[in-house]
N, C-alpha and C positions, 0 to 999 in steps of 0.2 A: 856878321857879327865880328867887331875886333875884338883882339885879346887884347885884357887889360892887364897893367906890371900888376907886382902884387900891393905893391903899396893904393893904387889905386883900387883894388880889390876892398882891400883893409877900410879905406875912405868911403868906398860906395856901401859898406854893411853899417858904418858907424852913421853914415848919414840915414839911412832907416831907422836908426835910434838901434842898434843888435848889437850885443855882447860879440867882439870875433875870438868866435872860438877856433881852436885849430880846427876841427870836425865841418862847421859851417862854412870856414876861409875855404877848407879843402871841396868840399863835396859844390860850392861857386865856382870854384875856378875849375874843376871838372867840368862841369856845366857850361860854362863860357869859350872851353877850351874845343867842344865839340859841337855839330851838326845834327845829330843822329837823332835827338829827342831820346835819349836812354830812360831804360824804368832803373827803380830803386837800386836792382839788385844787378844792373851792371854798370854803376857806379861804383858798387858797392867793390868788383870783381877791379877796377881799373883803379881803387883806392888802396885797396890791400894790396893791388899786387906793389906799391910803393912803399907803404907802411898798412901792415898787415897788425892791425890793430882796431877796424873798424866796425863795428856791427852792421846788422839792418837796419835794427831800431835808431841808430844816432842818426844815418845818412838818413833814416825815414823822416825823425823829427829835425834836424837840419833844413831839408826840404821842405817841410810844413813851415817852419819858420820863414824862410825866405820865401814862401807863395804868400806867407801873412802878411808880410810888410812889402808887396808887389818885385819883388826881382826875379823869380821864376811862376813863372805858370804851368799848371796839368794839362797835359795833353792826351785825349780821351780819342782814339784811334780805332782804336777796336776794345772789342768787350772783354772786358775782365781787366784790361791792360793799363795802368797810368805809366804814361812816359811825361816825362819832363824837359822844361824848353825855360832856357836862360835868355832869348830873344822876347823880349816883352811887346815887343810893336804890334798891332793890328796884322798878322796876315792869316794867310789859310794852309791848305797842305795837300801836299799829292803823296799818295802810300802806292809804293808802285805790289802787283799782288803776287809777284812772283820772290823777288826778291827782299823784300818789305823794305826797302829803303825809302826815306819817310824826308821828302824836299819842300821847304819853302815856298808857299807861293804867296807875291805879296799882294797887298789888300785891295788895289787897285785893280787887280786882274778881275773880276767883279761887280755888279753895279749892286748898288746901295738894295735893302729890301724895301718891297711895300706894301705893309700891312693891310692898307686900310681897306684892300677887298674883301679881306676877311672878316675882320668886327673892330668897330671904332671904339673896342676896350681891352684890345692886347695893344702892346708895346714893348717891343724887341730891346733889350738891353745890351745883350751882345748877341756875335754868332760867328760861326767858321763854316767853311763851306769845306770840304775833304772830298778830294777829287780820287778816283782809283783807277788802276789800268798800268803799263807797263813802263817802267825806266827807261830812259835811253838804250842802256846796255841789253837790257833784257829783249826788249824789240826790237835788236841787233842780231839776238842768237835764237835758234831753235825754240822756242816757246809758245808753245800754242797759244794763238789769241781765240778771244771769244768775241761773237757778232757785241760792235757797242747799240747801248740801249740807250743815246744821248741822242 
């Protein structure tokens, strides 16, 4: 993902047709600025700690806005957890389980689905594939692996 100035920040909300608000400007270019697929509330902690001013609720509704008009997507990981991803392209993910560090993989890595063994009246609109198992770092040092079931 490249970082964009802020002017272009500014151009990319106004072409959505979105009011830029400081709140929205801010809680984008956080989002753009990192890898990590952050939830709400460590946004929220890398917001304040610049201008401590923020709530949940803004960065919550910030976010809702920008998933409305397609520049961020929910990233559904694990249960209970919405993390958020300013990379809008088609790919998938690896959540390593030791460390939860949470990597790109792109869409290609993958072949297409196919439905039609199953019933000629589903049809797949989207999907992501979340691979699990260990980081680099992590399967470098002491951590016990478990037999894979792949």
């Amino acid at each position: 993902m490249t970082l964009k100035s802020a002017n272009a920040i500014v151009q990319t909300l106004k072409a959505q047709g979105m009011r830029v608000t400081p709140q929205r400007y801010a809680v984008y270019a956080n989002l753009l600025s990192r890898q990590d697929h952050p939830t709400v509330e460590q946004i929220l902690v890398d917001l304040n700690r610049e201008f401590p001013v923020s709530s949940q609720a803004t960065v919550y509704s910030s976010l809702q806005a920008l998933r409305d008009v397609g520049l961020v997507r929910e990233v559904l990981l694990e249960e209970g957890v919405c993390r958020y991803d300013a990379n809008i392209d088609p790919h998938h993910h690896f959540c390593c389980r030791h460390c939860d560090k949470i990597i790109d993989i792109p869409w290609s890595a993958f072949p297409g689905l196919d439905l039609s063994q199953f019933s000629s009246h589903i049809y797949a609109e989207s999907y992501e594939v979340t691979v699990q198992g260990l980081c680099e770092s992590c399967n470098e040092s002491d951590v016990p692996t478990r037999p894979s079931t792949i």
